[in-house]
C-alpha positions in Angstrom: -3.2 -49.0 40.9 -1.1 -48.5 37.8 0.3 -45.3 36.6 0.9 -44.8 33.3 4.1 -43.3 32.4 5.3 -40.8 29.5 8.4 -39.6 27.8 9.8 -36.8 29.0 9.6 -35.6 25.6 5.7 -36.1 25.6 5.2 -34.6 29.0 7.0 -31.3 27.8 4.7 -30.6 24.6 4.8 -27.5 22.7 5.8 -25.5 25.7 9.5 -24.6 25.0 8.7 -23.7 21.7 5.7 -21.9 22.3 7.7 -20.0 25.3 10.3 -19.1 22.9 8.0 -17.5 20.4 6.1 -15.2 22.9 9.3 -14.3 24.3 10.6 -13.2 21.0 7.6 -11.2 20.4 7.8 -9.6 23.6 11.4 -8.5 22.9 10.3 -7.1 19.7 7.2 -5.3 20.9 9.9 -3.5 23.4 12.1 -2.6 20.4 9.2 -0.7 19.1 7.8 1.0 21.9 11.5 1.7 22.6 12.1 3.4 19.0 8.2 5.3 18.8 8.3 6.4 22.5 12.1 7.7 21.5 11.2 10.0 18.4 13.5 7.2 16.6 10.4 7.0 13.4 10.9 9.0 10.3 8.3 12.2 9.7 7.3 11.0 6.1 4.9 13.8 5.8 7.9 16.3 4.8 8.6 13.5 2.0 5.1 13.6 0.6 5.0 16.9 0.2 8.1 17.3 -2.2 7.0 14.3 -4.8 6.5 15.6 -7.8 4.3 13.3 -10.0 3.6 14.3 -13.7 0.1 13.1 -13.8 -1.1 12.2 -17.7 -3.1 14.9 -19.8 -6.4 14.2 -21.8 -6.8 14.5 -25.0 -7.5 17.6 -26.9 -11.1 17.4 -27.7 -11.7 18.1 -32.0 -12.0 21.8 -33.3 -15.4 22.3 -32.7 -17.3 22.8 -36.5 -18.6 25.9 -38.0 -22.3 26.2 -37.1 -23.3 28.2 -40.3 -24.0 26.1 -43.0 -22.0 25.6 -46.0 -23.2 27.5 -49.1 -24.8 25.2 -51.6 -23.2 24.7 -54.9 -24.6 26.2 -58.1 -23.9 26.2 -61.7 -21.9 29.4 -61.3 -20.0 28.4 -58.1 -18.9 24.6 -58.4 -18.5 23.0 -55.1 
């Protein structure tokens, strides 16, 4: 019976790569549990409570208009 035979290269696929990658990850995910489970994170609640923000104002609605009506014009008073 014949066996077919491979590259090395072809036998070894993605593997190394793919090992390198989740090992990178895993080092990372240490790093943060490391710096959370150490107190290491900034308290940014303290920093959003001093920010100031000068928020826009509306505009000023129009003076209202007299509700009693203007006196008509006559002869003796002009208009």
């Amino acid at each position: 019976m014949a066996h077919a035979r491979t590259h090395p290269r072809q036998r070894r696929g993605g593997g190394a790569f793919t090992g390198l990658l989740l090992g990178g990850a895993f080092i990372l995910a240490l790093l943060i549990g490391w710096v959370v489970w150490g107190g290491g994170t900034p308290d940014l609640r303290d920093r959003a409570a001093s920010i100031d923000i000068e928020m826009p104002r509306a505009p000023r609605l129009p003076a209202t208009p007299n509700p009693e009506p203007l006196p008509l014009p006559s002869p003796a008073r002009p208009g």
